[in-house]
C-alpha positions as CSV (number, residue, x, y, z in Angstrom):
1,X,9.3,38.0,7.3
2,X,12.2,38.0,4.8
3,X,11.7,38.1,1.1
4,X,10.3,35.3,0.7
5,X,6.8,34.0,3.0
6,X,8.2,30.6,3.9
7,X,11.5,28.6,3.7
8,X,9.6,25.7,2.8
9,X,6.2,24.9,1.2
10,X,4.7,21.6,1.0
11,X,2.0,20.6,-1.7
12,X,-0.6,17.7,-0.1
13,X,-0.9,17.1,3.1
14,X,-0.4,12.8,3.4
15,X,2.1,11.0,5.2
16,X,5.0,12.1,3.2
17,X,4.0,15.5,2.2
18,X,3.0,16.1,6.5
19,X,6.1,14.0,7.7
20,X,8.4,16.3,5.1
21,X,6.6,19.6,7.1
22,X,7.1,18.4,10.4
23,X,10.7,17.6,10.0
24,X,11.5,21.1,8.1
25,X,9.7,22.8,11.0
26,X,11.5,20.4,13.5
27,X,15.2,21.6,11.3
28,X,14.3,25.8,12.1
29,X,12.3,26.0,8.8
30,X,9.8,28.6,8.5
31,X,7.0,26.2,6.9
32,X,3.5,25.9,5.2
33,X,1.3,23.0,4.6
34,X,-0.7,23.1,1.6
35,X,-3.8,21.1,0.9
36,X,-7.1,21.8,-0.4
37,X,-9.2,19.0,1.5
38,X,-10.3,20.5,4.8
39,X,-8.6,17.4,6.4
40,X,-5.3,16.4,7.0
41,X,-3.9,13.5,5.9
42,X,-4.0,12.6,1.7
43,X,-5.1,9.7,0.2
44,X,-3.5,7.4,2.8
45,X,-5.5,8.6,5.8
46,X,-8.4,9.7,4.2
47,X,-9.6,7.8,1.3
48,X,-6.8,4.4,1.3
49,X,-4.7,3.1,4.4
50,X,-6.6,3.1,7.4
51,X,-10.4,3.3,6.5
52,X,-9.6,-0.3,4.0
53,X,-7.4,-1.6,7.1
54,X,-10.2,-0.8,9.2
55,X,-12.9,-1.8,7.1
56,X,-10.1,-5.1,6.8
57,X,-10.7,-5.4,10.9
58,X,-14.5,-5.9,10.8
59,X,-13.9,-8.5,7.7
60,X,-11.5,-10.4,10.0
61,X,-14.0,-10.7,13.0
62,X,-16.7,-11.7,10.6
63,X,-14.6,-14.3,9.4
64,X,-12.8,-15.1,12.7
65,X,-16.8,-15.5,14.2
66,X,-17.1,-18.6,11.2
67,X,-14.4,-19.9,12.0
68,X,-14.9,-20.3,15.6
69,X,-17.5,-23.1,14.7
70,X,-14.1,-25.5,14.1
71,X,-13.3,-24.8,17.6
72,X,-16.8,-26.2,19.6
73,X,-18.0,-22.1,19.6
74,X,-20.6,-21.3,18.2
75,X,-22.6,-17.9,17.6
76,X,-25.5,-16.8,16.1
77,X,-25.0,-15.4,12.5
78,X,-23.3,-11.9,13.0
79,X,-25.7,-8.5,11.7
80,X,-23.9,-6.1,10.2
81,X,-25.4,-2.6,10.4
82,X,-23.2,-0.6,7.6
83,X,-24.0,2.7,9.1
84,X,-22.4,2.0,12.6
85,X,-19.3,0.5,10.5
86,X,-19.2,3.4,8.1
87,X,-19.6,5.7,11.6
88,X,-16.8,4.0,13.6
89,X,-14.3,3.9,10.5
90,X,-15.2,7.7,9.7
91,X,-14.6,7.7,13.7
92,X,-11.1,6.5,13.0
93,X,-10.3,8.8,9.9
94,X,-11.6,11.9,12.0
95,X,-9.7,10.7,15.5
96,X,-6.0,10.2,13.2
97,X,-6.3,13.6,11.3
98,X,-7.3,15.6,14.4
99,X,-3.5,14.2,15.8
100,X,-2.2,15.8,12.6
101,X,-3.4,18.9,12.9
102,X,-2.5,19.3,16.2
103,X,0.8,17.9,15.6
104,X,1.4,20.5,13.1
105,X,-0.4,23.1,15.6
106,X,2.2,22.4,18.1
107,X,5.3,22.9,15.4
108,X,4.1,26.5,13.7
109,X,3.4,24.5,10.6
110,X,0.8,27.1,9.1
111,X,-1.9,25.0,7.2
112,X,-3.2,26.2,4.8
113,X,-6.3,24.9,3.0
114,X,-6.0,26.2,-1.3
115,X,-4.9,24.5,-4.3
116,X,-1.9,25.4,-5.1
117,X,-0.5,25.9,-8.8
118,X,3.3,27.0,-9.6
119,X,3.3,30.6,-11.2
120,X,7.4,30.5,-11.1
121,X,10.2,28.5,-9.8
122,X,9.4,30.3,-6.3
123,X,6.0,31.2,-6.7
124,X,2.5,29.9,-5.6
125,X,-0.8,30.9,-6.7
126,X,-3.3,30.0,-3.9
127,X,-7.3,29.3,-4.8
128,X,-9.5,29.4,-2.1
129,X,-12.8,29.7,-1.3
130,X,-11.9,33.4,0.2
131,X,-10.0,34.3,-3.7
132,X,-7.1,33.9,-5.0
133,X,-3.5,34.9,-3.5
134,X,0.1,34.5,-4.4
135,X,2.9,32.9,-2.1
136,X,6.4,33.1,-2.4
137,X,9.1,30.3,-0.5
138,X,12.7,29.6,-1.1
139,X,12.2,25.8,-1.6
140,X,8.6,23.8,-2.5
141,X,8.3,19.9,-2.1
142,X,5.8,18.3,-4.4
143,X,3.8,15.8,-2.3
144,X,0.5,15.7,-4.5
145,X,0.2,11.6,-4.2
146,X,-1.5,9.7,-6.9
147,X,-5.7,8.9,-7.7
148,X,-7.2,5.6,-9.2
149,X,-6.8,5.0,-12.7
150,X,-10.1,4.0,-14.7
151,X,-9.4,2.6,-18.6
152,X,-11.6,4.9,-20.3
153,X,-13.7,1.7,-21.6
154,X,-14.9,1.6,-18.1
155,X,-15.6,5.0,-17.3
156,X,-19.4,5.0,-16.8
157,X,-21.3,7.8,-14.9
158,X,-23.4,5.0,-12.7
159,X,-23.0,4.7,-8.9
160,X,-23.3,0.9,-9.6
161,X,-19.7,1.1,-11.2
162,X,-17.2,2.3,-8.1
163,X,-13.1,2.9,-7.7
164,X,-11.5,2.1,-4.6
165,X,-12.5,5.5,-3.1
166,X,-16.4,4.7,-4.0
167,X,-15.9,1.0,-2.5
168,X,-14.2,2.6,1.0
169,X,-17.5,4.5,1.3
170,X,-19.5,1.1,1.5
171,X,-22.1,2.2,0.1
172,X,-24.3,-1.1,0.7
173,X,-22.9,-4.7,0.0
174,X,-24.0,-6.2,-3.0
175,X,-25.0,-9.8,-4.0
176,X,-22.7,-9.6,-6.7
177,X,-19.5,-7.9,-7.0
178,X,-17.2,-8.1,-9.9
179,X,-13.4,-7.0,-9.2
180,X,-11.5,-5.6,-12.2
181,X,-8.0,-6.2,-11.1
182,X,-6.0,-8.6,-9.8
183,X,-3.4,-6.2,-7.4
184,X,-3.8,-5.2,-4.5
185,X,-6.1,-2.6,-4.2
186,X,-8.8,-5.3,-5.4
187,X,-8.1,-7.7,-3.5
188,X,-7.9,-5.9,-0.2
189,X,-11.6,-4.6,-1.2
190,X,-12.7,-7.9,-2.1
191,X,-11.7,-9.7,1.3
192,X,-13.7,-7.2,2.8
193,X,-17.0,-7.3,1.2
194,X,-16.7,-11.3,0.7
195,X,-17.0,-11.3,4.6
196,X,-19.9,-9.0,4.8
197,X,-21.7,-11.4,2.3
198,X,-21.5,-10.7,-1.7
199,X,-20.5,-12.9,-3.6
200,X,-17.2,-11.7,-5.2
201,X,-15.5,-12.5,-9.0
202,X,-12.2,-11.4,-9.3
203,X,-11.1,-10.5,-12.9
204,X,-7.4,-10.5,-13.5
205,X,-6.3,-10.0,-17.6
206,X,-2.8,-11.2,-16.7
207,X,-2.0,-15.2,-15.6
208,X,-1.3,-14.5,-12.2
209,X,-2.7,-12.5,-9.2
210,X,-0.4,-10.1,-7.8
211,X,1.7,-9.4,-10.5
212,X,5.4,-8.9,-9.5
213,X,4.6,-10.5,-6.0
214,X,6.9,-13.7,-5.3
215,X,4.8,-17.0,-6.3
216,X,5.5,-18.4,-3.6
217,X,3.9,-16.0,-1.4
218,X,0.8,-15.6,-3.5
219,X,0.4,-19.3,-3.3
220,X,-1.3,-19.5,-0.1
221,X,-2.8,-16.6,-0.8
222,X,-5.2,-17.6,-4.3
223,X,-5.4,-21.1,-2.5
224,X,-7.5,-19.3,-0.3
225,X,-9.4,-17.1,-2.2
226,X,-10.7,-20.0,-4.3
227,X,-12.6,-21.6,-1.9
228,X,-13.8,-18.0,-1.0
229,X,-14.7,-15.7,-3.4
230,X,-17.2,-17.0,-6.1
231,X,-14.6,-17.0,-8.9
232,X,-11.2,-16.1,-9.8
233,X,-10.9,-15.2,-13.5
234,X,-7.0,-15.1,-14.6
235,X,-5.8,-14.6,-18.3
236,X,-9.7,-12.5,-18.6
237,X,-10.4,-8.9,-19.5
238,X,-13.6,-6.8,-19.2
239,X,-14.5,-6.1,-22.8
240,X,-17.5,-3.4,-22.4
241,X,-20.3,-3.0,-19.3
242,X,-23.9,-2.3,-20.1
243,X,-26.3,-1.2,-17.8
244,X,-29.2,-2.7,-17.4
245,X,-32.1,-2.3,-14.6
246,X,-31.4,-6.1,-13.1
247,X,-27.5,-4.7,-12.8
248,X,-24.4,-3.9,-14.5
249,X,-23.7,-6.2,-17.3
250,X,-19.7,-7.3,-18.0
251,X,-18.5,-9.0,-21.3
252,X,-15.6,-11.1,-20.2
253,X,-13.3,-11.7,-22.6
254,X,-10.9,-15.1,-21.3
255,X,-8.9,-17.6,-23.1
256,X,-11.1,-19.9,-24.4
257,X,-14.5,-17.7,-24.1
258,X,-16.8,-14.4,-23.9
259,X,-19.2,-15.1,-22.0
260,X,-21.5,-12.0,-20.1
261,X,-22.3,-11.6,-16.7
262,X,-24.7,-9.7,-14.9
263,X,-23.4,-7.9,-11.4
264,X,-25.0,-5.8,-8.5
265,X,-21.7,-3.5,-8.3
266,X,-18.7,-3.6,-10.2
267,X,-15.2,-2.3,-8.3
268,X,-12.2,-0.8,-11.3
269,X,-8.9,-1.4,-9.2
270,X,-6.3,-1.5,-11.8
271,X,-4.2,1.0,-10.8
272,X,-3.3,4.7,-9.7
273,X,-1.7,7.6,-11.6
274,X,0.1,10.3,-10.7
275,X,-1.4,13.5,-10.0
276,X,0.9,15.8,-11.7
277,X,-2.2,17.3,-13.7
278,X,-3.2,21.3,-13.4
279,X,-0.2,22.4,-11.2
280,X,1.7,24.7,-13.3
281,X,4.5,22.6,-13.6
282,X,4.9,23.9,-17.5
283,X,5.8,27.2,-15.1
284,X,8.7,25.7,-13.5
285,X,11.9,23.1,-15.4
286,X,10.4,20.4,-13.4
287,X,10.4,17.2,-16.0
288,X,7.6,14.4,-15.9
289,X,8.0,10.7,-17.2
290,X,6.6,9.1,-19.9
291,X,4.4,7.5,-17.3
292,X,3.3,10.8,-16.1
293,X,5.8,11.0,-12.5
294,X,7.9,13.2,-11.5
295,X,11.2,12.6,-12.2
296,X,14.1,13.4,-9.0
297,X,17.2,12.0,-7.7
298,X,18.3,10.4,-4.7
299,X,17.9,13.9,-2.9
300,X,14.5,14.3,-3.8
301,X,15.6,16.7,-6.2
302,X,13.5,17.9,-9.4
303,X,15.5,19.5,-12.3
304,X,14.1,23.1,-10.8
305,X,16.3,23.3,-8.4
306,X,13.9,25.1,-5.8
307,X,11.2,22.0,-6.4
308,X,11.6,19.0,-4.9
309,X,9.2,15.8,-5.3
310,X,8.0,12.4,-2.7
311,X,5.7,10.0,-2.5
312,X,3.3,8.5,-5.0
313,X,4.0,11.8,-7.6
314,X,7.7,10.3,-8.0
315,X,6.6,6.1,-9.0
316,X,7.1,3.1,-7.7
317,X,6.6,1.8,-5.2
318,X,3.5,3.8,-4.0
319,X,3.5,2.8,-0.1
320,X,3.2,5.8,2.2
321,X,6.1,4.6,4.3
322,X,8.0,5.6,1.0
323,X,6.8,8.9,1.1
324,X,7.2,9.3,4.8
325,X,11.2,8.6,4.4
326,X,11.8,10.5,1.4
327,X,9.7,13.4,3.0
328,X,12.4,13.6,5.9
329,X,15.3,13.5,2.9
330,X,14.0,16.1,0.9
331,X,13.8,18.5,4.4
332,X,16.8,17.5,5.6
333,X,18.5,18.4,2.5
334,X,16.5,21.9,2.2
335,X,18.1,21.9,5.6
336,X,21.6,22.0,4.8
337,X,22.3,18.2,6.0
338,X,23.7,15.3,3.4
339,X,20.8,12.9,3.3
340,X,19.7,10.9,0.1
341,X,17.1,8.3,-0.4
342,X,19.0,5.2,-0.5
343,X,16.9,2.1,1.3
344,X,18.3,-1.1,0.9
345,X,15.0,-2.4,1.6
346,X,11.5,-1.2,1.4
347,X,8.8,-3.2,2.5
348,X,5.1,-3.8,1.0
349,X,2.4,-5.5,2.9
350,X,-0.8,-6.8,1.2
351,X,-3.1,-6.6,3.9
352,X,-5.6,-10.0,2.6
353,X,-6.3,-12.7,4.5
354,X,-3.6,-14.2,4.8
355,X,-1.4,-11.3,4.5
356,X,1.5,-10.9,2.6
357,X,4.4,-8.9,3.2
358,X,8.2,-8.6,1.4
359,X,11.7,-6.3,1.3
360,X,14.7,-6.2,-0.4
361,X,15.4,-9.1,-3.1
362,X,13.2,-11.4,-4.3
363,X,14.0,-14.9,-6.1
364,X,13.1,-13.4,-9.5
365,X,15.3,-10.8,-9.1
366,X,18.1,-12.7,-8.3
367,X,17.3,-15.3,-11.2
368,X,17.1,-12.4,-13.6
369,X,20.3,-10.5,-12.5
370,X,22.3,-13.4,-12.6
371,X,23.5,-13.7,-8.9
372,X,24.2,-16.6,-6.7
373,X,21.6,-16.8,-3.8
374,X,20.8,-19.7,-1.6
375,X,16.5,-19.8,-0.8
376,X,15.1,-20.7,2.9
377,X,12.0,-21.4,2.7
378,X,10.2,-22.3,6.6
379,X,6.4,-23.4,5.6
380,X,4.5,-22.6,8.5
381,X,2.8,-26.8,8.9
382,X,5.9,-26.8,11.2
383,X,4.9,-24.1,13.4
384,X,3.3,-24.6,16.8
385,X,1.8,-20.9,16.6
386,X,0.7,-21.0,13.6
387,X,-1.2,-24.3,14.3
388,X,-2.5,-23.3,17.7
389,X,-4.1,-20.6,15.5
390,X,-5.4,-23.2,12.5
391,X,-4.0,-20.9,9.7
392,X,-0.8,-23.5,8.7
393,X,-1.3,-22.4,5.2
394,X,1.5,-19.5,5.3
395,X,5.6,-19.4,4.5
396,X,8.3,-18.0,5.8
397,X,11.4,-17.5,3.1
398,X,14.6,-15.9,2.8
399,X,16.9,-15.2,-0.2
400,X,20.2,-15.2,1.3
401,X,23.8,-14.9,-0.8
402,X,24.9,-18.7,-1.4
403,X,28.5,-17.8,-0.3
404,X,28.5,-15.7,2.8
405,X,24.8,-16.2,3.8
406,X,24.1,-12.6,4.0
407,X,20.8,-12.0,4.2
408,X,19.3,-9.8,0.8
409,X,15.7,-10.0,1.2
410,X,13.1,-11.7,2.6
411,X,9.1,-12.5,2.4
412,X,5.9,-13.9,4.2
413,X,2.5,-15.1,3.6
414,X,0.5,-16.3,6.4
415,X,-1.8,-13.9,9.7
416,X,0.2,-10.9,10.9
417,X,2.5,-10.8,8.0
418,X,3.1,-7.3,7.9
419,X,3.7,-7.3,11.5
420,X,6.7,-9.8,11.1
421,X,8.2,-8.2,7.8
422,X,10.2,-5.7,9.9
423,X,12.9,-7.9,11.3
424,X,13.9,-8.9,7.9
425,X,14.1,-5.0,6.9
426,X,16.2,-4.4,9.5
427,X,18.2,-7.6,8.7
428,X,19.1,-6.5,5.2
429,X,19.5,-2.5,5.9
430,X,22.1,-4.0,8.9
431,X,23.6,-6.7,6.5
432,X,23.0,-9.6,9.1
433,X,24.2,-12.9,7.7
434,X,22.0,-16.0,8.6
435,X,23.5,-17.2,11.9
436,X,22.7,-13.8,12.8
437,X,19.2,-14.5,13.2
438,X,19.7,-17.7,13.5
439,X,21.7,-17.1,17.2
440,X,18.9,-14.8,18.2
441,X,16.5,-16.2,20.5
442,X,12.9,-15.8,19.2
443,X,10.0,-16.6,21.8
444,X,8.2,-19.8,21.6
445,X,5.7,-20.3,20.7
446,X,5.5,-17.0,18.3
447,X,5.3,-17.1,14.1
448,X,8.4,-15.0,14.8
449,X,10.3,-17.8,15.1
450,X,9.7,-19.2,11.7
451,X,11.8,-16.7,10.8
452,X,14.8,-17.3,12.9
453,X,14.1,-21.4,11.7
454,X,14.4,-20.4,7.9
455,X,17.6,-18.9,9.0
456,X,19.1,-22.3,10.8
457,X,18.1,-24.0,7.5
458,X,20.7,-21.8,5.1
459,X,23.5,-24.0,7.5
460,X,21.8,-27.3,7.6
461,X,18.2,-28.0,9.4
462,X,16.0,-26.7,11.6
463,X,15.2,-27.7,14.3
464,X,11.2,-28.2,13.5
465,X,11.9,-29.1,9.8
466,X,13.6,-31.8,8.5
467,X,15.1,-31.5,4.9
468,X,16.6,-34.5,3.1
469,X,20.2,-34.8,2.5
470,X,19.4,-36.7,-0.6
């Protein structure tokens, strides 16, 4: 080899740090993967993604099995033996990594399984169980992702009190669960052991659910959940737990009272941090926020200019699709090519029941900046799909710009969300105007076509809603 061991070295192996490998390999780039879990695949794979979306599966045929009642069909109660489900999503995990490894077989990534820490600017010392080694490379990316955050007031040594990596494991399902956090993460979590039958109490210390999520998306959404879970608790914080042999005991602290409450399990989801911690960078001119990411431009680009930084490590949003396309910038760039990170749109998908799903501008936004936007909004009582499949609760809007109809961002709540969110990504990246997707013919009957009938409605009406001239 030349000077240096490798052209490029990447640090965690999840989708961006694994999509970044695969695409310097793909450019000529003699490359490594580093990662110290025996398995490929970060976070995402592994601990996040696709075990709570398959855990998210089970809960919908659980709940799909109740609902069939409605429709004359009737089974007996379901049985859920956890050890099959924890075998078949483990199945899942094992079958997905496997295809990376052999993906990265099959480019001459060389995996390597260490922790990596920076010694220099171009300079890797690797800790394995076989010692210690150094690594030199010409150009590193920092793919490292992020990990839960606990407040320290709730970090208790009890396997009673679980993150989102404890609750994936499904350890058993409890009568009663309390959720601390109103996001994402706990809601996902929730959905799922609701439907395999504990009684769930949500805990959210700001007024809303789903902070920074349209309203009118989240809606449906908490409609829902109320007449599901056992309690939603907005405007409430969790002041102390005590353990006590009947269960873990929470002080809740809300607007008008403390009252305490005892719970079988209790799940912290109010967050994830960066994991920037015990990698050397104080070896290296790489610079870290206030908020403890790493900071980069639109190439990717750390102030070391041999270091460059995706995914969670670098902020907002965390969403492994993020990762994955700033991964294949920061290669390309190593590569020689002009690429920056520049989306016009990236989309998030809550993946609850309903789902909901969003990209590029939101209403808020648009208030709060001042510019001139027209809203389509298609509620999905006037869909024939969405009533053939009893779940009319969901919404279909667009924000478009009042004067040329341009279409700047759109969002969903209803089944399948996430599914449908990608026509209006590739609306906005492409800068379609309305009658763009309003002139393109959807299939009937479909919950697609809600979104070509929110479209119609930025020129007049639709043709299955009727809005008032008035």
């Amino acid at each position: 080899m030349s000077v240096s061991d490798y052209d490029v070295t990447v640090i965690g192996a999840g989708p961006g740090g694994y999509a970044a490998a695969f695409h310097a390999a793909d450019l000529g780039l003699r490359t490594a993967l580093i990662d110290y879990d025996p398995q490929l695949g970060g976070t995402c794979l592994l601990r996040g993604c696709i075990p709570s979306k398959a855990l998210l599966h089970a809960a919908r045929l659980l709940t799909e099995a109740e609902e069939a009642q409605d429709w004359g069909i009737h089974f007996a109660k379901p049985r859920v033996d956890l050890e099959s489900l924890r075998r078949r999503t483990r199945a899942i995990v094992g079958k997905l990594t496997t295809g990376v490894r052999t993906l990265a077989q099959s480019r001459k990534v060389d995996v390597i399984q260490a922790r990596a820490t920076f010694k220099t600017a171009t300079t890797l010392e690797l800790s394995s169980p076989q010692g210690k080694r150094e690594l030199s490379y010409n150009h590193a990316i920092l793919a490292t992702g992020s990990r839960p955050a606990v407040p320290p007031s709730l970090m208790i040594d009890d396997h009673r009190v679980m993150d989102s990596t404890g609750a994936l494991e499904l350890p058993d399902v409890p009568a009663r669960l309390l959720v601390v956090g109103g996001g994402y993460i706990g809601l996902e979590l929730g959905t799922v052991y609701h439907a395999l039958g504990a009684a769930v109490t949500v805990v959210e210390a700001l007024p809303h659910l789903l902070n920074g999520v349209d309203p009118d998306l989240v809606r449906p959404l908490q409609q829902r959940l109320q007449k599901h879970f056992k309690a939603l608790k907005l405007n409430t914080t969790v002041e102390k737990l005590d353990l006590r042999d009947e269960g873990v005991a929470a002080t809740l602290k809300g607007s008008e009272e403390t009252r305490t409450e005892v719970f079988d399990r209790v799940l912290v989801a109010v967050g994830r941090r960066a994991n920037t911690q015990q990698l050397g960078l104080e070896h290296t001119r790489v610079a870290v926020s206030a908020k403890g990411f790493v900071q980069v431009d639109r190439q990717m680009r750390t102030a070391e200019p041999s270091i460059f930084a995706i995914g969670d490590v670098v902020g907002e949003p965390l969403l492994a699709h993020k990762a994955t396309h700033e991964g294949v910038v920061a290669a390309r760039v190593i590569a020689g090519h002009n690429a920056v990170f520049d989306p016009a749109a990236i989309p998030a998908v809550i993946f609850t029941d309903p789902e909901i799903a969003w990209c590029g501008l939101t209403e808020e936004a648009a208030k709060a900046s001042g510019r001139a936007v027209t809203i389509a909004r298609f509620p999905w009582a006037a869909s024939g799909r969405a009533t053939t499949l009893d779940r009319n609760e969901g919404l279909t809007k667009l924000v478009l710009d009042a004067e040329s109809g341009r279409i700047l961002g759109m969002g969903l709540c209803g089944i399948g969300a996430g599914e449908l969110i990608s026509e209006g990504v590739l609306a906005v990246e492409m800068g379609a105007v309305a009658e763009d997707v309003a002139a393109s013919i959807h299939p009937h009957p479909t919950l697609s076509e809600t979104v070509m009938e929110a479209a119609e409605l930025f020129h007049g009406q639709a043709i299955h809603l009727y809005k008032s001239k008035r």
